[in-house]
C-alpha positions in Angstrom: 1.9 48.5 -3.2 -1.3 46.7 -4.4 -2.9 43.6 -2.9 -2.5 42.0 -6.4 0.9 42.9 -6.7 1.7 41.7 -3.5 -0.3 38.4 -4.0 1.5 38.1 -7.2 4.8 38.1 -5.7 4.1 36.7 -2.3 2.1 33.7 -3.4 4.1 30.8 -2.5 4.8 31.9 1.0 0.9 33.3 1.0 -0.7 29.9 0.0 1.5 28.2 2.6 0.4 30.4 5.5 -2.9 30.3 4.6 -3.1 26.3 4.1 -1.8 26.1 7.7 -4.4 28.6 8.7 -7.0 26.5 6.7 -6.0 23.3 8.2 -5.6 24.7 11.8 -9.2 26.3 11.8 -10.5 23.3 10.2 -8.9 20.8 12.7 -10.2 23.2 15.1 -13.7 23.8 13.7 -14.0 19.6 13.5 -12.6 18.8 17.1 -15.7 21.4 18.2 -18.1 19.7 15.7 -16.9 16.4 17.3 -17.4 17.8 20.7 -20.7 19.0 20.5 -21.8 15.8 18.5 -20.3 14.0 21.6 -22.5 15.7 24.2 -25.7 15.5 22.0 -25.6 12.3 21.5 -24.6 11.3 25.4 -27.5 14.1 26.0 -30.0 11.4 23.5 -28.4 8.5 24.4 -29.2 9.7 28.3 -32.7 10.3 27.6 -33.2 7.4 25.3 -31.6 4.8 28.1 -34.0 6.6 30.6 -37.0 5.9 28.6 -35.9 2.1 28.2 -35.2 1.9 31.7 -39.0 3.9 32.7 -40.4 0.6 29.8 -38.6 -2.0 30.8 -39.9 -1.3 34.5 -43.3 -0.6 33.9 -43.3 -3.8 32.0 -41.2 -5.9 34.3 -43.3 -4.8 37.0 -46.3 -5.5 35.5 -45.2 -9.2 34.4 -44.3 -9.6 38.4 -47.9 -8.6 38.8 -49.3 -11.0 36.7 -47.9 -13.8 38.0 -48.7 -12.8 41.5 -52.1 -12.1 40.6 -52.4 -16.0 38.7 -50.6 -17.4 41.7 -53.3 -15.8 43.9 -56.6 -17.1 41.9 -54.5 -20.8 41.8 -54.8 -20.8 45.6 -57.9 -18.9 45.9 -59.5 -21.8 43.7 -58.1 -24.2 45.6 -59.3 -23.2 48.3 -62.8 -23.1 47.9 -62.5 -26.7 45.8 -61.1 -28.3 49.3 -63.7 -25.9 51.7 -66.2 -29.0 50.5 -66.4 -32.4 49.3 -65.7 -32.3 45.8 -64.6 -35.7 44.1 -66.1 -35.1 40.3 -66.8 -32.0 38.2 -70.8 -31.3 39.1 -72.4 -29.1 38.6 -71.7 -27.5 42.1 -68.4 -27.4 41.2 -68.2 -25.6 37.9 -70.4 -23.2 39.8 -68.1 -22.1 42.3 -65.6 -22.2 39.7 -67.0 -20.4 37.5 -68.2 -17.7 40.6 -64.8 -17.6 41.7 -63.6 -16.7 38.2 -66.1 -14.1 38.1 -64.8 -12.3 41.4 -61.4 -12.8 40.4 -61.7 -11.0 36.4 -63.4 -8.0 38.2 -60.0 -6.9 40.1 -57.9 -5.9 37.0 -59.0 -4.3 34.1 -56.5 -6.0 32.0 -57.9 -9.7 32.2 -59.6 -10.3 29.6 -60.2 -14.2 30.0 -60.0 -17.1 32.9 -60.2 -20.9 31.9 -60.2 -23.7 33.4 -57.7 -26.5 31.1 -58.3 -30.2 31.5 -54.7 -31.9 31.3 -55.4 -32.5 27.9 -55.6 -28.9 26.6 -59.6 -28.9 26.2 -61.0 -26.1 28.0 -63.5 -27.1 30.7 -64.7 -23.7 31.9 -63.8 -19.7 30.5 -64.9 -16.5 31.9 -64.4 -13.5 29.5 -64.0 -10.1 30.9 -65.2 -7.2 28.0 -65.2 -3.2 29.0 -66.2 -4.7 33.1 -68.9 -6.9 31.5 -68.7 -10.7 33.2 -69.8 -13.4 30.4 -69.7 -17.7 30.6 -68.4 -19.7 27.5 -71.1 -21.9 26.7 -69.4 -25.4 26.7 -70.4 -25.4 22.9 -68.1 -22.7 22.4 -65.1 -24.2 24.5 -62.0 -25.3 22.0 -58.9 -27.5 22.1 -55.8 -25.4 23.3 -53.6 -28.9 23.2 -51.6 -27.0 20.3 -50.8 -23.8 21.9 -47.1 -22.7 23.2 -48.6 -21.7 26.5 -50.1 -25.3 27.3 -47.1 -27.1 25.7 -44.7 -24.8 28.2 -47.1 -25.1 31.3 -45.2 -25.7 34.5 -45.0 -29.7 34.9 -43.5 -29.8 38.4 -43.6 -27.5 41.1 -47.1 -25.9 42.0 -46.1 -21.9 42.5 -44.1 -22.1 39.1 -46.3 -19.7 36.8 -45.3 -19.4 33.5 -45.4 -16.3 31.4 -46.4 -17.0 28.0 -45.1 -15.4 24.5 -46.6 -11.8 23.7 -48.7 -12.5 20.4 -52.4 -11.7 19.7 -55.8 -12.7 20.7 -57.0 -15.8 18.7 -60.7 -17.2 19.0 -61.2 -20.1 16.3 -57.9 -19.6 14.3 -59.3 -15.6 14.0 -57.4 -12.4 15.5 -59.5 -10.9 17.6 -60.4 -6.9 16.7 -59.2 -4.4 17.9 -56.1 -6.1 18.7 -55.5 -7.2 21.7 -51.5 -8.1 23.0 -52.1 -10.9 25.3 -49.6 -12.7 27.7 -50.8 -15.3 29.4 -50.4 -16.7 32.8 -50.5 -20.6 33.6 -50.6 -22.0 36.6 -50.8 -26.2 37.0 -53.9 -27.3 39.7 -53.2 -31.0 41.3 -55.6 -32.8 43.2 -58.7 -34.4 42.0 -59.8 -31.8 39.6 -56.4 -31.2 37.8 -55.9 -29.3 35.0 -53.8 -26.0 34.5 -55.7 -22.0 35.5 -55.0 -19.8 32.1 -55.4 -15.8 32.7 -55.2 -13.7 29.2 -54.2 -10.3 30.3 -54.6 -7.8 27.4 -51.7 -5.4 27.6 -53.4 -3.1 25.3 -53.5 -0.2 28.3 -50.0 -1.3 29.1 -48.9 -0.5 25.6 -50.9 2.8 25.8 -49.1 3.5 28.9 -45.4 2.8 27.5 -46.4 4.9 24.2 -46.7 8.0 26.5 -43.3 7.3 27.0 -42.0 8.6 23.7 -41.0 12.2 23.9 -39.9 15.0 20.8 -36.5 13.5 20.2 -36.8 9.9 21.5 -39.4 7.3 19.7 -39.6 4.2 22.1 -40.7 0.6 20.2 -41.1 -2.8 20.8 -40.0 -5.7 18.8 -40.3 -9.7 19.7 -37.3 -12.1 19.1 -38.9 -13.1 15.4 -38.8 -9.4 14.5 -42.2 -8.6 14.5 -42.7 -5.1 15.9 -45.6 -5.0 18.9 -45.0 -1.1 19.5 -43.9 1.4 16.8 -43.8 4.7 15.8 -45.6 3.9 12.6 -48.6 2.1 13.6 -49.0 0.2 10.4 -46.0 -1.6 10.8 -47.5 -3.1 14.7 -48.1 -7.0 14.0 -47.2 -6.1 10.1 -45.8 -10.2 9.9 -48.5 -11.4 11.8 -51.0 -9.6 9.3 -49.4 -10.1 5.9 -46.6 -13.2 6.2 -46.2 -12.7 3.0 -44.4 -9.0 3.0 -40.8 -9.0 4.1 -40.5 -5.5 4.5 -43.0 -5.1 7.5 -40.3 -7.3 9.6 -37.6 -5.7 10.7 -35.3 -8.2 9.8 -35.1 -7.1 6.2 -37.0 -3.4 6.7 -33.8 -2.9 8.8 -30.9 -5.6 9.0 -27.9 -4.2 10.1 -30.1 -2.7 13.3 -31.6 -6.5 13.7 -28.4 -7.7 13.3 -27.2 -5.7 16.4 -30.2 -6.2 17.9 -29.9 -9.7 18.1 -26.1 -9.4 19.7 -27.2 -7.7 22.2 -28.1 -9.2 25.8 -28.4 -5.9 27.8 -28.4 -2.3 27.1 -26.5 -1.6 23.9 -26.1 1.4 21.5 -25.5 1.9 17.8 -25.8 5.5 15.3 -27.2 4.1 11.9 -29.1 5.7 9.1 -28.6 9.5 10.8 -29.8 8.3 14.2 -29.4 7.2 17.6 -30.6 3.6 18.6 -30.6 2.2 22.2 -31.4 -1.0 22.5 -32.6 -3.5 25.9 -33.4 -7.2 25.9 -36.1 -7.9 28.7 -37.1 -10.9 29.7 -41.0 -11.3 29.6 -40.6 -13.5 33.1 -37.4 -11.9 34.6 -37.8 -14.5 37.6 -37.2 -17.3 35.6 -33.3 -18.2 35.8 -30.8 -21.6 34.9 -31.9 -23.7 32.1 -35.4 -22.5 32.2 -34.7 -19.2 30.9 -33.9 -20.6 27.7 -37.8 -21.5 27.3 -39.1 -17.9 28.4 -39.8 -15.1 25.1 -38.1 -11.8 25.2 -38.6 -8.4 23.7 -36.4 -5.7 22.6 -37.2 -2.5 24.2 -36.2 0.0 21.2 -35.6 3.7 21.9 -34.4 5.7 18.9 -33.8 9.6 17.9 -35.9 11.4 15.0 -33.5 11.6 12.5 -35.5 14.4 11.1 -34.7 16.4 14.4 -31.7 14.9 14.8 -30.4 16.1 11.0 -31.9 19.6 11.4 -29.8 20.2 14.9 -26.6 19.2 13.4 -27.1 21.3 10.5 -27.8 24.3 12.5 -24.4 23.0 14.4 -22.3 22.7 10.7 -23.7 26.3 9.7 -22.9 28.1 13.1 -19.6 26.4 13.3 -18.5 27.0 9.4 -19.7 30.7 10.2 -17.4 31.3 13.1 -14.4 29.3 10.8 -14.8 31.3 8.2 -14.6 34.6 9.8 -11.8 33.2 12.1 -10.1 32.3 8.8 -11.0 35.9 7.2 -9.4 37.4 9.6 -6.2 35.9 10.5 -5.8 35.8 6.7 -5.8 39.1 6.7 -3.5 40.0 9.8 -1.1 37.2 8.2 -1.4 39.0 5.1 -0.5 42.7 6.5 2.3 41.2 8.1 4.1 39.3 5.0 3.9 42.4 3.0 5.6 44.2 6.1 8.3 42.4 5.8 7.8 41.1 2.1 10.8 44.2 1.2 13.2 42.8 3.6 12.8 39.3 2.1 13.4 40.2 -1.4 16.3 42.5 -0.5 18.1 39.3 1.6 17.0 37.1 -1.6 18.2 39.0 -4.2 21.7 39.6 -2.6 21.9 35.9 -1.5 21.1 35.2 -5.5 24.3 37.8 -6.3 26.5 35.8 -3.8 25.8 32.3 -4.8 26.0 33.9 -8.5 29.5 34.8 -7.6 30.8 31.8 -6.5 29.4 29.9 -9.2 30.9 32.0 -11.8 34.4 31.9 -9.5 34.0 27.9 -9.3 33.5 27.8 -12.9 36.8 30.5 -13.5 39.1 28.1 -11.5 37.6 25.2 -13.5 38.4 26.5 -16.4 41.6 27.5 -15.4 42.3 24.2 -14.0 41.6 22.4 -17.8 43.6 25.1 -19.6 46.2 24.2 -17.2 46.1 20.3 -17.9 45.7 21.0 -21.5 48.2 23.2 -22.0 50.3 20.5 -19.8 49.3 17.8 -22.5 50.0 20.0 -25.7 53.4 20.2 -24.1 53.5 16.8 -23.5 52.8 15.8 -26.8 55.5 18.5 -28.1 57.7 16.7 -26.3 56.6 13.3 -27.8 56.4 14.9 -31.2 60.3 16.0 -31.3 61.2 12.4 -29.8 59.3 10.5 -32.1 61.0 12.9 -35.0 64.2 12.2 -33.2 63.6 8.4 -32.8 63.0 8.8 -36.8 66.0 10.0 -37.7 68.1 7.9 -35.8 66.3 4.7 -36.7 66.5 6.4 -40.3 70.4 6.2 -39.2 71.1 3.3 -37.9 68.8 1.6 -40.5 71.9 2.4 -43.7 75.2 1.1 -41.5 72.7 -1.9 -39.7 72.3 -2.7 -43.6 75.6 -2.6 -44.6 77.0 -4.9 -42.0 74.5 -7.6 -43.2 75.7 -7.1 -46.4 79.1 -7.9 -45.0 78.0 -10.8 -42.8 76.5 -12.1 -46.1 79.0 -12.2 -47.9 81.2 -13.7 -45.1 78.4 -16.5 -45.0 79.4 -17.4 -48.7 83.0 -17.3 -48.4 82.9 -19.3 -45.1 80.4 -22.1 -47.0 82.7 -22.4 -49.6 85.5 -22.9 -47.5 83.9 -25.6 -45.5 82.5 -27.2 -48.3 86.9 -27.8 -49.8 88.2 -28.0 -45.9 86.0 -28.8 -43.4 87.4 -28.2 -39.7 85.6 -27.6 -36.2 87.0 -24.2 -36.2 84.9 -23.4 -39.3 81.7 -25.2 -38.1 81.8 -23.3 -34.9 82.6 -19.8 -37.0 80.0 -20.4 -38.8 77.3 -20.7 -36.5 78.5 -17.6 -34.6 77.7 -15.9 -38.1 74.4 -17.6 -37.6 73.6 -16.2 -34.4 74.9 -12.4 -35.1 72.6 -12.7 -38.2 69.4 -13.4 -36.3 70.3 -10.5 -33.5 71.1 -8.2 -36.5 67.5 -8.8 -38.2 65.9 -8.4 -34.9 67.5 -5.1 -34.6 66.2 -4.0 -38.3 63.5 -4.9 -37.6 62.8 -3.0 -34.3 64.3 -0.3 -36.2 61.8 -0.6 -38.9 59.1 -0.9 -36.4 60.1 2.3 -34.9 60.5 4.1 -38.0 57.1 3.1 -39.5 55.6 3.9 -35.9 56.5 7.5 -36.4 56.2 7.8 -40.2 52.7 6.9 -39.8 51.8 9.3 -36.8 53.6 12.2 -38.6 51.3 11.2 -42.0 48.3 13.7 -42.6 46.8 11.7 -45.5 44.7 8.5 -46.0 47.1 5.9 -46.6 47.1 2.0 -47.1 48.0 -0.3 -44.4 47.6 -3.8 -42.9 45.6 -3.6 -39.4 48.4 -6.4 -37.9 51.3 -4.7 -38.8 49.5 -1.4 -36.8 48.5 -3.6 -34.0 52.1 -5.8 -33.5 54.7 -2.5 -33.9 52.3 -1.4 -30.9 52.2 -4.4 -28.7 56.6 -4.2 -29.7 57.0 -1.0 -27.5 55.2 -2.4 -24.6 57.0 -6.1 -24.6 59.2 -4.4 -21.7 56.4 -3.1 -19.9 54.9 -6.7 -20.3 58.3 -8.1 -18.5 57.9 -5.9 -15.4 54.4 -7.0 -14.9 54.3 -10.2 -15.1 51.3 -11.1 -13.5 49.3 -9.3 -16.9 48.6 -12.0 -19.5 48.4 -10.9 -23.5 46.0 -13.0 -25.9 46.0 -11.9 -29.5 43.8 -13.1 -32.1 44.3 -10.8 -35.1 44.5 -12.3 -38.8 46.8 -10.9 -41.7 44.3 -10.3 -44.3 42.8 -7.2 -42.3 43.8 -4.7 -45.5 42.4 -0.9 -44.4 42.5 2.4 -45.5 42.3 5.1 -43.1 44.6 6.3 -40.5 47.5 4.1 -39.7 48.9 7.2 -36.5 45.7 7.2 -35.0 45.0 3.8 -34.7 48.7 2.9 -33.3 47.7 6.1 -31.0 44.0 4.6 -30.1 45.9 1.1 -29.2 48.8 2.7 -27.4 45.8 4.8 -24.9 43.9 1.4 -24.8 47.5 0.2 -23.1 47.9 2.7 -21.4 44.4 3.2 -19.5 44.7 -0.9 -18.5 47.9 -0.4 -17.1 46.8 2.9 -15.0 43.9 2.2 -13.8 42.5 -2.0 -14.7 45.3 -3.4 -12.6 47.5 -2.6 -9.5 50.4 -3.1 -9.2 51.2 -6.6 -8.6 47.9 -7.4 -9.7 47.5 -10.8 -11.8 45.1 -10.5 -14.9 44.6 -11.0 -18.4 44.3 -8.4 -21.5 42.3 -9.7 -24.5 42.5 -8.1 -28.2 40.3 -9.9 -30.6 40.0 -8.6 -34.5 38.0 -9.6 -37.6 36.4 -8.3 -40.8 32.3 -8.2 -40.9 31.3 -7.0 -44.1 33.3 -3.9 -44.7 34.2 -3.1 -41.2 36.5 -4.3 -38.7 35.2 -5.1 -35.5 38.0 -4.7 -33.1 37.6 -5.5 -29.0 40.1 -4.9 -25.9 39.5 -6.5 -23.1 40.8 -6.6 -19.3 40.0 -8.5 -16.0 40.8 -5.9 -14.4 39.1 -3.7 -11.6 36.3 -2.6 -14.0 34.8 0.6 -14.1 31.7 2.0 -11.6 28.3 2.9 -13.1 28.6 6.7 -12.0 31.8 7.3 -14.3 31.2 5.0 -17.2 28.3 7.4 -18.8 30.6 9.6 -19.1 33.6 8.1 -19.8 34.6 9.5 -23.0 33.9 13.7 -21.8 37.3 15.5 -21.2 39.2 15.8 -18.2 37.0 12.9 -16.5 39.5 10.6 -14.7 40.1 8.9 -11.2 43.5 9.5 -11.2 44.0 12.8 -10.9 46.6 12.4 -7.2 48.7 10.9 -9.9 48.4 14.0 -13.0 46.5 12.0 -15.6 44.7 15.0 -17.3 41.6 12.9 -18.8 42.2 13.1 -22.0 43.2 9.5 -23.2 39.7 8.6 -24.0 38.4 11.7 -25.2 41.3 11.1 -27.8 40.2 8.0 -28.9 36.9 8.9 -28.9 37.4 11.7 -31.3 39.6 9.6 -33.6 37.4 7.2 -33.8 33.9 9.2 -34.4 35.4 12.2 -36.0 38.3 11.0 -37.9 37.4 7.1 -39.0 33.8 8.2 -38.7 33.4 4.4 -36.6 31.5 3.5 -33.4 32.8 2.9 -30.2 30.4 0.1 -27.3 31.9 -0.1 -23.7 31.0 -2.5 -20.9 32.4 -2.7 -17.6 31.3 -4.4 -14.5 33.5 -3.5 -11.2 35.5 -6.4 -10.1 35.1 -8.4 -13.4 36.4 -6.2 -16.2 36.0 -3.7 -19.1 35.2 -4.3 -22.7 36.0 -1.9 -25.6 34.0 -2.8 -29.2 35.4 -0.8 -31.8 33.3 -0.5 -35.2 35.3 1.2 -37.8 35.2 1.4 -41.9 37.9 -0.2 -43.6 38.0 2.2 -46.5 37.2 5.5 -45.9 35.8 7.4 -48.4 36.3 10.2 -50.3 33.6 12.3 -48.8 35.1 11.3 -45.4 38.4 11.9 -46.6 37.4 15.1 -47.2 35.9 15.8 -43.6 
């Protein structure tokens, strides 16, 4: 046996093995992706949170060290002010101001400027600090700081408050300085006769170059203030990019990046979020960390930024995809092929047990249908004997109403002509005796016409159903000789109302046997199975002429019939009341009659528990051709 004939004949089975194989190795193969995902990106997201925490620190301590540092030129200041008796700014005063600045800019390389602020912002003394060089601020040069941040925010109340100001730039007479320098500034307020507010401008740019270092192969650290402006990136051009050029949106990372500002700004601790095919950690630090309650509020904050190289990043997990779609696809390979070997194994087997489970249930199908059959030849050999029997009593009924028809006639005859005799005698004697005689003649006369006439009734009831040929015949006459035989059926049930509205004009030719038979059925079915026994309803037969057809309708209140058995109500041997031997033929009949013999049209209706309509549509002259047919 080929693998292509195998495949052929296995194929449903094959497919289905294989699509669980597929979707087990691929469930498996993604659970492993997502595991190893999982534990790189805790592995980044650990190295990333270390170098925030290593930043943060480095900066936070550095901020502490600041204000320590400001707090201890404030008092060294003051104390050589108060070592003498100083009541003015001399001259003698600004110089040991200006010596004590001097000493003070020389202990850390990252001051790059001490001033003295009068109370109204104007600077009164400044000492800048350049590569260890030591230079005064001519007084010509000094300018008016009453519209910075930092002098609007200086401490108002308590002498060791020192506040930490904003991180921007450098700014000498409205112009950045260059190179850049980040500057924070410390402020410290001096009381006492010579008040005013110390102001040290520490350049972080060493600081930054320090925290840079931080950034390792997979992890890019950055620094972006609360407008966000970046101060530290990975691409230098964007550092200070809306400071530089207001004007270009893109070098903020509010639009450059919005959904990473956007979590950015919800932050207010360590927080994580994988955009754009990276890893971003993110941590909010306070530029003065010592600040707490409603002050906080004033101080500036930074977002300490670490994030993967996506380029690294995207490289490892496709390494990852190709290693782990190489190990599913040989994992698949093979268990398709074990799978395979063992449903052509037992592929033989299958077919055998299919093939005689095909035989069996082709046996009992082809029994079911034998006793089926058997069952309608039954039932219709049951009716043709039936309708024998009916056949040889209607012929019988014939004759004897043929019979009784000649003597019933000749004892009218007699009654007659005992009517004239007894007028005439009343009409020379009159006498009780003879009124009272004659009205007994009266009443034998009008039982002995209703006997002709059932005769009659009976006799044209048969003579038409025995006729083979087209005749002429009055659609009343047809429908009342019917509606006759079943006045005694009408008595026994009398809860079963009969409304008739049928005119005498309805002149056909056609059928008159089948149509008596089509009514009779019609009776018979509402009796069977439209009312129980003792049941109380009404049967409605409504006829008229449209055009050259009569519309004919019979209508019950009756129990209605159910929406499974009304589509196919007309198909032989369908019936409900087969306990009871009805065969399920009666409709099949009239259906017959009335498509195949008066070539007419037959609508039903029924809704259970309201009724059933029959609409008969039938020609009232048949044709020749249909004759014929």
């Amino acid at each position: 046996m080929t693998f292509g004939g195998c495949f052929s004949r296995e194929k449903p089975l094959l497919l289905v093995c294989l699509s669980g194989i597929m979707i087990f190795i691929l469930l498996l193969s993604w659970g492993g992706y997502r595991l190893f995902l999982d534990n790189k990106t805790s592995q980044l997201a650990w190295n990333e949170s270390e170098v925030l925490s290593r930043s943060a620190n480095v900066f936070s301590r550095e901020m502490g060290h600041i204000k320590r540092v400001t707090l201890l030129l404030r008092n060294s200041v003051n104390a050589r002010l108060t070592s003498k008796d100083h009541t003015a700014f001399s001259a003698d005063w600004e110089d040991l101001v200006v010596d004590e600045f001097s000493q003070f800019a020389q202990t850390s390389s990252l001051i790059s400027q001490v001033r003295w602020i009068m109370p109204n912002g104007r600077e009164r003394i400044r000492i800048n600090s350049q590569a260890g060089v030591i230079t005064r601020v001519e007084n010509s040069q000094l300018q008016d700081k009453s519209d910075r941040n930092y002098i609007k925010n200086a401490p108002r109340g308590t002498e060791n408050d020192v506040y930490i100001s904003s991180l921007d730039l450098n700014i000498e007479n409205k112009e950045i300085v260059r190179p850049f320098q980040p500057t924070v500034r410390g402020v410290v307020k001096i009381t006492g006769d010579q008040s005013g507010f110390l102001v040290v401008n520490y350049d972080l740019s060493k600081l930054f170059e320090l925290i840079r270092t931080f950034s390792t192969e997979e992890v890019s650290l950055e620094i972006v203030d609360t407008t966000g402006q970046w101060v530290l990136a990975a691409d230098s051009s964007l550092e200070w990019g809306a400071l530089l050029h207001s004007n270009d949106s893109r070098l903020n990372i509010k639009t450059h990046l919005p959904i990473i500002w956007q979590s950015m700004n919800a932050t207010d601790g360590l927080e994580r979020v994988f955009n754009n095919g990276r890893l971003w950690s993110f941590l909010k630090q306070n530029i003065d960390d010592d600040v707490i309650g409603t002050q906080s509020e004033q101080v500036s904050s930074l977002y300490f930024v670490a994030r993967s190289h996506s380029e690294a990043f995207s490289m490892w997990r496709g390494r990852l995809l190709l290693v782990i779609i190489g190990v599913a696809g040989f994992s698949f390979i093979a268990i398709a092929w074990l799978v395979w070997r063992k449903i052509t194994a037992q592929f033989e087997t299958y077919r055998l047990l299919t093939l005689l489970q095909e035989e069996k249930a082709q046996a009992e199908h082809a029994n079911r249908k034998l006793n089926l059959t058997n069952k309608r030849l039954v039932d219709l050999q049951d009716e043709l004997v039936e309708t024998s029997k009916l056949s040889s009593l209607g012929l019988m009924v014939a004759g004897l109403a043929h019979e009784m028809h000649t003597p019933l006639g000749g004892v009218r005859m007699a009654m007659s002509s005992c009517k004239v005799w007894l007028d005439k005698e009343i009409g020379r004697s009159p006498s009780d005796g003879l009124d009272k005689m004659n009205e007994s003649l009266l009443i034998a006369d009008k039982n002995l016409t209703r006997a002709l006439d059932i005769v009659s009734s009976f006799k044209r009831i048969v003579s038409d159903r025995t006729a083979q040929d087209a005749q002429l015949f009055f659609f009343h006459n047809v429908l009342n000789d019917i509606v006759l035989t079943y006045k005694s059926t009408f008595k026994n049930r009398v809860g079963i109302s009969l409304v008739i509205e049928c005119p005498d004009d309805i002149e056909m030719i056609g059928y008159p046997g089948a149509m008596s038979q089509i009514i009779q059925n019609l009776f018979d079915n509402a009796f069977e199975y439209a009312f129980q026994r003792s049941a109380k309803g009404q049967i409605s037969i409504m006829a008229s002429k449209e055009k050259e057809s009569l519309i004919f309708s019979f209508e019950d209140s009756g129990n209605g019939i159910s929406p499974d058995v009304l589509d196919s109500v007309f198909e032989p041997f369908i019936t409900t009341g087969r306990q009871n031997n009805h065969t399920g033929l009666g409709l099949h009949l009239v259906n017959q009659w009335v498509y195949q013999l008066m070539k007419g049209r037959i609508d039903v209706t029924s809704e259970v528990g309201v009724g059933t309509k029959f609409v008969f549509t039938i020609p009232l002259k048949l044709s020749l051709e249909d004759v014929a047919t």
